[in-house]
MIKE-7685 format. One record per residue (C-alpha): x, y, z; residue number from 1; residue in one letter. Coordinates in pm, whole numbers, plus 50000, padded with zeros to 5 digits. Example, Ala and Ser with C-alpha at 12.3 -4.5 7.8 and 13.67 -1.06 7.14 Angstrom:
% MIKE-7685
{X:51230 Y:49550 Z:50780 num:1 residuo:A}
{X:51367 Y:49894 Z:50714 num:2 residuo:S}
This chain:
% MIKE-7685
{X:49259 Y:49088 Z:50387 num:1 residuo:X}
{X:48910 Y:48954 Z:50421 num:2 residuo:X}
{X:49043 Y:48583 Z:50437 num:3 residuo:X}
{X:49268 Y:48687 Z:50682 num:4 residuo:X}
{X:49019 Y:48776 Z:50939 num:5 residuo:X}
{X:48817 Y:48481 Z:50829 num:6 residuo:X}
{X:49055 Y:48262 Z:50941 num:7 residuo:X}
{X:49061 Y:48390 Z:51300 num:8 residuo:X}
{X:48665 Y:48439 Z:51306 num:9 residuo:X}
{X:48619 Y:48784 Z:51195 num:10 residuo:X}
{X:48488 Y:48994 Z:50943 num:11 residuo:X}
{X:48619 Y:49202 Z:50672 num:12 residuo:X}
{X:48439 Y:49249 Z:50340 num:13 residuo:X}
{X:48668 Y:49317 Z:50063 num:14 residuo:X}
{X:48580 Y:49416 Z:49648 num:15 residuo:X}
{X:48817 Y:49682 Z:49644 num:16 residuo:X}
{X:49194 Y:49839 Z:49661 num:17 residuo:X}
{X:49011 Y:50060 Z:49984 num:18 residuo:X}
{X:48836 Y:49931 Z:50294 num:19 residuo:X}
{X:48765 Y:50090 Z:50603 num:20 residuo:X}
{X:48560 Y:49900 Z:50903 num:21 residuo:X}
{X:48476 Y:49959 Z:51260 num:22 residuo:X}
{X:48723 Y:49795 Z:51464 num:23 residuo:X}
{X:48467 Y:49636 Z:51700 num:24 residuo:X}
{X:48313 Y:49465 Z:51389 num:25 residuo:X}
{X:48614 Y:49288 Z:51242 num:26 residuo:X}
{X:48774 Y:49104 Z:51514 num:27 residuo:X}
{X:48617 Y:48742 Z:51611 num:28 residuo:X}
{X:48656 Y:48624 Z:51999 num:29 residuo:X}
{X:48852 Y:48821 Z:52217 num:30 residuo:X}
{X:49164 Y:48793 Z:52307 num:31 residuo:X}
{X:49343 Y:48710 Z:51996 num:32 residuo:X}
{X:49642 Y:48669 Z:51897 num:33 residuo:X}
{X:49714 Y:48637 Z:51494 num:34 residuo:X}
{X:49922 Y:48433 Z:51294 num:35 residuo:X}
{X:50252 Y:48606 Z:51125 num:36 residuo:X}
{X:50140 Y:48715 Z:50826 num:37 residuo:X}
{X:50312 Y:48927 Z:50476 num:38 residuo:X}
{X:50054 Y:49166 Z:50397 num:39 residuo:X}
{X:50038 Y:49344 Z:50049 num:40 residuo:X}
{X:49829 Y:49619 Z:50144 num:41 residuo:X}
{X:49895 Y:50000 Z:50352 num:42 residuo:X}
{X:49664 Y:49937 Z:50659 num:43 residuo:X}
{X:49620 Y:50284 Z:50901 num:44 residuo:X}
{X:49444 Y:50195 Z:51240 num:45 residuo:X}
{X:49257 Y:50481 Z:51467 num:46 residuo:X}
{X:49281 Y:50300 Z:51836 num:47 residuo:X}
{X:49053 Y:50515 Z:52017 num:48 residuo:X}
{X:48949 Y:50233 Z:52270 num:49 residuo:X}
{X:49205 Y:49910 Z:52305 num:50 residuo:X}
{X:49487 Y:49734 Z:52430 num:51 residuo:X}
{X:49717 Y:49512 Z:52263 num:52 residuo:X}
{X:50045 Y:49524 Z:52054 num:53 residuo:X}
{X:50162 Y:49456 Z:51731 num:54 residuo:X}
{X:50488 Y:49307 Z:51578 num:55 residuo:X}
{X:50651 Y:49420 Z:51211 num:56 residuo:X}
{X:50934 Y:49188 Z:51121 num:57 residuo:X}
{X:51126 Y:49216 Z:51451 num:58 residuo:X}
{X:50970 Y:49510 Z:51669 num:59 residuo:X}
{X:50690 Y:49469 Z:51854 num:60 residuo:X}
{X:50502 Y:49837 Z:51981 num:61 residuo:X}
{X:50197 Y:49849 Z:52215 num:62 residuo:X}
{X:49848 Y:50006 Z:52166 num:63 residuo:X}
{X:49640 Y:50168 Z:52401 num:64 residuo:X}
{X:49371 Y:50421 Z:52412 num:65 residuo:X}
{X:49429 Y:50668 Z:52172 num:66 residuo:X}
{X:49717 Y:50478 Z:51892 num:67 residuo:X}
{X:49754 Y:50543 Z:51533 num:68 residuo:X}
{X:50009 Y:50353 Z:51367 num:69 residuo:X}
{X:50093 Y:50303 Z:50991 num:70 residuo:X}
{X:50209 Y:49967 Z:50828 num:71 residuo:X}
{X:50327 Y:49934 Z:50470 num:72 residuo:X}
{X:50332 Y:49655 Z:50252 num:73 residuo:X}
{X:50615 Y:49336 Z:50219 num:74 residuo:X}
{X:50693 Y:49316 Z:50585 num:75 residuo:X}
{X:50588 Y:48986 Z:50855 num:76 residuo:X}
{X:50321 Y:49150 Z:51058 num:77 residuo:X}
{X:50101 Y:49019 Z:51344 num:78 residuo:X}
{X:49878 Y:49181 Z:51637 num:79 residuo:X}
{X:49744 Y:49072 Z:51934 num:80 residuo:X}
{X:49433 Y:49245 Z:52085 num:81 residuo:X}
{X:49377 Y:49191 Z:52460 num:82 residuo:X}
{X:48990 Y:49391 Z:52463 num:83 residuo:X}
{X:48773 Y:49468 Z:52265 num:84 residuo:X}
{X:48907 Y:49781 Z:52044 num:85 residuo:X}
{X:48712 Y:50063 Z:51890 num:86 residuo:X}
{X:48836 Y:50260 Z:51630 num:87 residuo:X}
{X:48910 Y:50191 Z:51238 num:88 residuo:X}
{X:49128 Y:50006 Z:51029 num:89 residuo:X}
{X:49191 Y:50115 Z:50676 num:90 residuo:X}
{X:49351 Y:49931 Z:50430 num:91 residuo:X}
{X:49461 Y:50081 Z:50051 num:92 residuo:X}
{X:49670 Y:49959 Z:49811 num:93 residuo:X}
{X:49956 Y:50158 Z:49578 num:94 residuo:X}
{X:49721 Y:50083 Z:49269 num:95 residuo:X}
{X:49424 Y:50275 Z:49467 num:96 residuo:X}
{X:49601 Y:50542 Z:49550 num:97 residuo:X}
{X:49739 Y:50605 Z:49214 num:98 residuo:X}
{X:49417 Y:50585 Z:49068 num:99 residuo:X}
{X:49205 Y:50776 Z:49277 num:100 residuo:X}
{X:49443 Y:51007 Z:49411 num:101 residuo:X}
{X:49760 Y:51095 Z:49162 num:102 residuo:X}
{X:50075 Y:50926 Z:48992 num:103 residuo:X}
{X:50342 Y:51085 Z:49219 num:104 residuo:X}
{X:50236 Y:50952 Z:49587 num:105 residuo:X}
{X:50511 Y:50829 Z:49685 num:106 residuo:X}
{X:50658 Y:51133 Z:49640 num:107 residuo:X}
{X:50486 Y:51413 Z:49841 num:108 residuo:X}
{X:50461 Y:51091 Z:50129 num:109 residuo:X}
{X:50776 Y:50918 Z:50194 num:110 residuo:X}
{X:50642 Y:50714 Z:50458 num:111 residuo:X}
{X:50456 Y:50500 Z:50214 num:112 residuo:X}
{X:50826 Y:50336 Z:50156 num:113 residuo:X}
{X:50974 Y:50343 Z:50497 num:114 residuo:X}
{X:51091 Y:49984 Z:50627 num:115 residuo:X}
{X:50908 Y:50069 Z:50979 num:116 residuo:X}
{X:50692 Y:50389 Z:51052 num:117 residuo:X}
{X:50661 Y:50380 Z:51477 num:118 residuo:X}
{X:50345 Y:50447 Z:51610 num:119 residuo:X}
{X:50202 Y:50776 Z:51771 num:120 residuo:X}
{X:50008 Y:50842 Z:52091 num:121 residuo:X}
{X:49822 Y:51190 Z:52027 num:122 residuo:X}
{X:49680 Y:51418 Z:52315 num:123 residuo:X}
{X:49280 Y:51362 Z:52285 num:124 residuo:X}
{X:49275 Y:51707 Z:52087 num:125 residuo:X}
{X:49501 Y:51599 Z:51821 num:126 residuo:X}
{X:49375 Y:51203 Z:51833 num:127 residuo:X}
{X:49000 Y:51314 Z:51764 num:128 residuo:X}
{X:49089 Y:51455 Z:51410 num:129 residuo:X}
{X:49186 Y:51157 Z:51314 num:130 residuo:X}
{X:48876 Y:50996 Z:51476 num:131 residuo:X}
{X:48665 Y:51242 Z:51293 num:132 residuo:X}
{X:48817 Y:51162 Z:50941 num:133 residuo:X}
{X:48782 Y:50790 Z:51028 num:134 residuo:X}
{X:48396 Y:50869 Z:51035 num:135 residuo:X}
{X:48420 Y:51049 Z:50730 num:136 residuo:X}
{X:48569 Y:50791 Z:50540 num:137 residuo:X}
{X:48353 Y:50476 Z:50679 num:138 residuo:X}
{X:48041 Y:50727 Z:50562 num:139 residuo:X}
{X:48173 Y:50764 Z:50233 num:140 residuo:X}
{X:48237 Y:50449 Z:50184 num:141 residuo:X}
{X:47930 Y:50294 Z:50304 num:142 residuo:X}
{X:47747 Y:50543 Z:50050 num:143 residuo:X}
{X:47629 Y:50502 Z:49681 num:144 residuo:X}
{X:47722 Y:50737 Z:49508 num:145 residuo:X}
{X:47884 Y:50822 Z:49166 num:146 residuo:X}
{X:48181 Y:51000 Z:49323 num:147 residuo:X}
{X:48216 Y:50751 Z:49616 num:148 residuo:X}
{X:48620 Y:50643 Z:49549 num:149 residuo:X}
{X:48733 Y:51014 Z:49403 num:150 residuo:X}
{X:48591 Y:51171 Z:49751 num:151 residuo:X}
{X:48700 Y:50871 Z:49916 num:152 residuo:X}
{X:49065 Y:50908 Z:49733 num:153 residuo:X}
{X:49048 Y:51311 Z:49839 num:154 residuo:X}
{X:48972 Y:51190 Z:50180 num:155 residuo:X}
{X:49271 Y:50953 Z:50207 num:156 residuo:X}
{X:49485 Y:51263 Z:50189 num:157 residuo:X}
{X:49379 Y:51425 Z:50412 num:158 residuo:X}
{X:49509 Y:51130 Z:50638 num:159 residuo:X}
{X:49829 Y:51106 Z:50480 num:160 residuo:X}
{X:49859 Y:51496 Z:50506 num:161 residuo:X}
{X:49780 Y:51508 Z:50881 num:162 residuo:X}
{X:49985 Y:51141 Z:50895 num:163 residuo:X}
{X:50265 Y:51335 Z:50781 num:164 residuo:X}
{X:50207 Y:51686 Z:50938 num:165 residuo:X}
{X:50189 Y:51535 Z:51313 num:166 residuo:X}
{X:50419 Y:51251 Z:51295 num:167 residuo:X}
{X:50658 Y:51182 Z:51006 num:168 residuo:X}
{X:50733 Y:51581 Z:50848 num:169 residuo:X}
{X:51121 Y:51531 Z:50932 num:170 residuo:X}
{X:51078 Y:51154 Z:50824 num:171 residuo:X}
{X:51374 Y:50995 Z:50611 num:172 residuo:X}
{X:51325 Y:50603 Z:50646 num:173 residuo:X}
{X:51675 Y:50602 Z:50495 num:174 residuo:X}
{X:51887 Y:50750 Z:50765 num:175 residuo:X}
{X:51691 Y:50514 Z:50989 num:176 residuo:X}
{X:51762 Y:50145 Z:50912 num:177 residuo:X}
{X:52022 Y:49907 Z:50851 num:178 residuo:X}
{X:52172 Y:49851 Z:50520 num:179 residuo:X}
{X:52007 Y:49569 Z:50385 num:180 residuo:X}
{X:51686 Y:49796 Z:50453 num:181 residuo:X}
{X:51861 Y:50027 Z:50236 num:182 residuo:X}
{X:51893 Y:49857 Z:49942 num:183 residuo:X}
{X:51551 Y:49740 Z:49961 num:184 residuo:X}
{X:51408 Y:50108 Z:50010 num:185 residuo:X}
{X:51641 Y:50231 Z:49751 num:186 residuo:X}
{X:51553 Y:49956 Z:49491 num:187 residuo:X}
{X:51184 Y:50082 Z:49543 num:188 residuo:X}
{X:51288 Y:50421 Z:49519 num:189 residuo:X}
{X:51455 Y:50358 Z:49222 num:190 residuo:X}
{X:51157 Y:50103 Z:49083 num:191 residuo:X}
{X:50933 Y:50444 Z:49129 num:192 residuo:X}
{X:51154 Y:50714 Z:48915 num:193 residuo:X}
{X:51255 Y:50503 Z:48672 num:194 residuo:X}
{X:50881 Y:50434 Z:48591 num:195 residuo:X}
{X:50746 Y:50756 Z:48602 num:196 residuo:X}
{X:51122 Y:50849 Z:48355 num:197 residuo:X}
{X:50997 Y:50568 Z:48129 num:198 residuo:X}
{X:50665 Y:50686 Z:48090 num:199 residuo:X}
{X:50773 Y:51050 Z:48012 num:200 residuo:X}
{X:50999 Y:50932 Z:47754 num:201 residuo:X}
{X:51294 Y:50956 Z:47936 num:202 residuo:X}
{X:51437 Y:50672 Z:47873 num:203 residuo:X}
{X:51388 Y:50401 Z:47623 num:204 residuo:X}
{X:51396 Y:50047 Z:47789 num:205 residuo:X}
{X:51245 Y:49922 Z:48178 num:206 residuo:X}
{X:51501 Y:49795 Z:48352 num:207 residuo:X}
{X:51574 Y:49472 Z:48469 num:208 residuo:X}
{X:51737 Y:49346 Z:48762 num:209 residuo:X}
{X:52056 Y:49336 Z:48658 num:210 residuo:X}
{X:51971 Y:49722 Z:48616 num:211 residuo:X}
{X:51880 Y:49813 Z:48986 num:212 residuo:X}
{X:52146 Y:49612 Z:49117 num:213 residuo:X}
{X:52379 Y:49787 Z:48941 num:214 residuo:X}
{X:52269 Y:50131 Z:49037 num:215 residuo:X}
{X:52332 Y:50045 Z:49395 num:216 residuo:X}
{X:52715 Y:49888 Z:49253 num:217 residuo:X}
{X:52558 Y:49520 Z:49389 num:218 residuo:X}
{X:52609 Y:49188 Z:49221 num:219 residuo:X}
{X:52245 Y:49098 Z:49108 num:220 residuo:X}
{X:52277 Y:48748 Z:49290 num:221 residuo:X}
{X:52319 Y:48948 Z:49632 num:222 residuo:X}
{X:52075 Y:49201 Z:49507 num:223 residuo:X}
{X:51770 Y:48946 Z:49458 num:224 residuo:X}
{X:51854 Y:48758 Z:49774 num:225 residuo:X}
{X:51839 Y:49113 Z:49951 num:226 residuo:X}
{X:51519 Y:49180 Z:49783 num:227 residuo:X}
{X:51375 Y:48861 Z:49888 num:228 residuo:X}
{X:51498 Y:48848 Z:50235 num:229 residuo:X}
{X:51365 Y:49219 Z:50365 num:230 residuo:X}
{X:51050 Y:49193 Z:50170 num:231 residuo:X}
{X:50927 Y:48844 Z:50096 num:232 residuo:X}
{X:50875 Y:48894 Z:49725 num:233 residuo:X}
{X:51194 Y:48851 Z:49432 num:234 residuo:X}
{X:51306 Y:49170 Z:49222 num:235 residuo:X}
{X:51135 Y:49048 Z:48937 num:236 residuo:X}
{X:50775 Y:49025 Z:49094 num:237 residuo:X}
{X:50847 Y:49375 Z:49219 num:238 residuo:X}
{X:50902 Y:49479 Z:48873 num:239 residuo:X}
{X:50605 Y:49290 Z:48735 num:240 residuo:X}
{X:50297 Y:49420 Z:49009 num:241 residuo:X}
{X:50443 Y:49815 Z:48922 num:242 residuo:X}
{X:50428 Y:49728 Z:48592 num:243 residuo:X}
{X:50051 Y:49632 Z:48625 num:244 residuo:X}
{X:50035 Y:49900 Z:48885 num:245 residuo:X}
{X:50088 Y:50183 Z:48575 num:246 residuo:X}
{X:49885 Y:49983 Z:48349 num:247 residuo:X}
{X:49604 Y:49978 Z:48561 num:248 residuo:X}
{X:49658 Y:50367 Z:48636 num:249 residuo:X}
{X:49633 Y:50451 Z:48251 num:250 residuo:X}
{X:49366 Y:50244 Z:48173 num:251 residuo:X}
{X:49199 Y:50426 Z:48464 num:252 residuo:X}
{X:49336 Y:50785 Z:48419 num:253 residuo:X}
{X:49380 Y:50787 Z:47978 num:254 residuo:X}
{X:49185 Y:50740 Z:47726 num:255 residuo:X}
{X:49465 Y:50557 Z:47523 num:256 residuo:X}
{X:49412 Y:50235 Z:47369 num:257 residuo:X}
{X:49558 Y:49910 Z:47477 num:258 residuo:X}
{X:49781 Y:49904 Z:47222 num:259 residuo:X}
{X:49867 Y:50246 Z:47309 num:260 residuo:X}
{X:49919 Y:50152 Z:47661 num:261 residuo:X}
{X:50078 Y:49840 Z:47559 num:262 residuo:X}
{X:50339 Y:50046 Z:47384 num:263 residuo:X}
{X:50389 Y:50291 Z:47628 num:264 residuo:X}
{X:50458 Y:50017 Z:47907 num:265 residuo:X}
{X:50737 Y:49836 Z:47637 num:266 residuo:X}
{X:50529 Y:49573 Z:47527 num:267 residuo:X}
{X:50579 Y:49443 Z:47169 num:268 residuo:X}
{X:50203 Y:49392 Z:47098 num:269 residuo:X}
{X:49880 Y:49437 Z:47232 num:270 residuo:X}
{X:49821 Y:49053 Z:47285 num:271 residuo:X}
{X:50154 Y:49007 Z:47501 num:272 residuo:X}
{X:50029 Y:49311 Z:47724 num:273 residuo:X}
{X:49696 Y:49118 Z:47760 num:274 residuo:X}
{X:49826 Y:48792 Z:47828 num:275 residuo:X}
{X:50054 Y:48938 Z:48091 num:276 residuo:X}
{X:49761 Y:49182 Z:48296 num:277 residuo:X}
{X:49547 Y:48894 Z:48294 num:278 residuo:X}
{X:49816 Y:48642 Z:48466 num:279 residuo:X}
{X:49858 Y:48914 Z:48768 num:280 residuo:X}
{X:49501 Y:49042 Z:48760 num:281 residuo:X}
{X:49259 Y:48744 Z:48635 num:282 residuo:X}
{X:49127 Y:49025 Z:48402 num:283 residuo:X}
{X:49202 Y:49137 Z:48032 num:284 residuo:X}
{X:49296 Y:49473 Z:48032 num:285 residuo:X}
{X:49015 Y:49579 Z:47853 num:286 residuo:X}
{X:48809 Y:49362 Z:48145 num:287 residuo:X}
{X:48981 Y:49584 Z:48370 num:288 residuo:X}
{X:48867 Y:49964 Z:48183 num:289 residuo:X}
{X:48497 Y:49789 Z:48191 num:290 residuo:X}
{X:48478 Y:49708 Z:48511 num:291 residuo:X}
{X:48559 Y:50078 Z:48654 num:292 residuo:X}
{X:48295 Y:50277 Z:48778 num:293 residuo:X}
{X:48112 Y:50473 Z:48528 num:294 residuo:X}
């Protein structure tokens, strides 16, 4: 995220799965317009001054005084801003929110998986409690203190809550999209229960490809090139990042070993889990546990 606004002249620090910034202090020279770009990240943006627009895969939406819109990750994005805009972008990642909020996410906030959430124009009443949980969150985060990401993860909530109270209650992304969008939501669907079965002992093996493309009755060649198409990353490297997605959630949330964890997540050995968290993460696993906030 931070390069990305680097490259167009702005400015976004970055050493975490959460940011939150000031809109007027991220954005270089005004207009712009941005590149197409496959972000990995949930971004959130409070408008309350601004016009512009912005594009996700083939849909393009305006923003004006007073937007809130919701992006997800694996989808072509770009914006273009035609004034200054004030307001706040915040940016998480599945990881974060699984660390600092709880395991089931996805669950209670189906949104998080949809293809394309549309954007919402509140009356000023309903607008400014966003506004006012934007400031929270940007004080918060700009403080030092012990508890910062576990208020900050409490916090996020709330904006998903209200997200999904005055917006998205009746939300199902599935009876919404095409069915190539389908298969991809599905597969992530599926990627997220058969996890959380694994981990409870449910079942006795993480699936493979092969696997989710046969629970949707797809040949796995049409499967990955499905998978690929609609969100810009194969099955496999799905399978891989929510596998180091749970690791990093039990080193974060258990006091388990990392052979223990290595175990639990169907590695062989402790040294194969290693070798595999550092490739995705440039960190050991036990790198990872020591590098958390105390």
């Amino acid at each position: 995220m931070s390069e990305f606004y680097a490259s167009m002249g702005g400015t976004l620090e970055q050493d975490v799965d959460f940011t939150i910034h000031r809109l007027e202090e991220v954005h270089g020279e005004i207009p712009i317009k941005s590149p197409l770009f496959r972000a990995n990240y949930y971004s959130i943006l409070i408008i309350r001054q601004g016009h512009g627009r912005y594009i996700i895969d083939s849909q393009s939406y305006p923003t004006q005084d007073g937007t809130i819109y919701f992006t997800n990750p694996g989808h072509i994005k770009g914006f273009e801003i035609y004034e200054l805009s004030y307001g706040y972008v915040i940016t998480f990642s599945e990881s974060f929110l699984k660390q600092y909020v709880h395991e089931n996410i996805l669950d209670e906030f189906p949104f998080l998986i949809a293809e394309v959430a549309p954007p919402s124009y509140p009356d000023r009443e309903i607008f400014q409690i966003f506004d006012d949980l934007g400031s929270q969150l940007l004080q918060e985060y700009l403080a030092d203190s012990a508890y910062k990401f576990k208020v900050i993860g409490s916090l996020t909530v709330v904006l998903l809550l209200k997200i999904k109270e005055r917006f998205w209650q009746a939300y199902d992304p599935l009876t919404e999209i095409p069915t190539s969008s389908a298969i991809a939501l599905t597969f992530k669907r599926n990627l997220e229960n058969h996890f959380r079965d694994f981990l409870a002992g449910k079942c006795d093996r993480l699936f493979q490809v092969q696997d989710y493309a046969q629970a949707q009755y797809l040949h796995p060649s049409y499967f990955s090139t499905v998978i690929k198409r609609k969100t810009g990353k194969s099955a496999n490297t799905w399978i891989a990042e929510k596998t180091i997605t749970e690791a990093q959630s039990l080193l974060v949330r258990s006091s388990e070993s990392i052979q223990e964890i290595a175990f639990r997540l169907g590695f062989k050995d402790a040294a194969h889990f290693s070798r595999f968290f550092k490739k995705h993460t440039e960190l050991s696993p036990l790198g990872f546990r020591q590098s958390l906030p105390s």
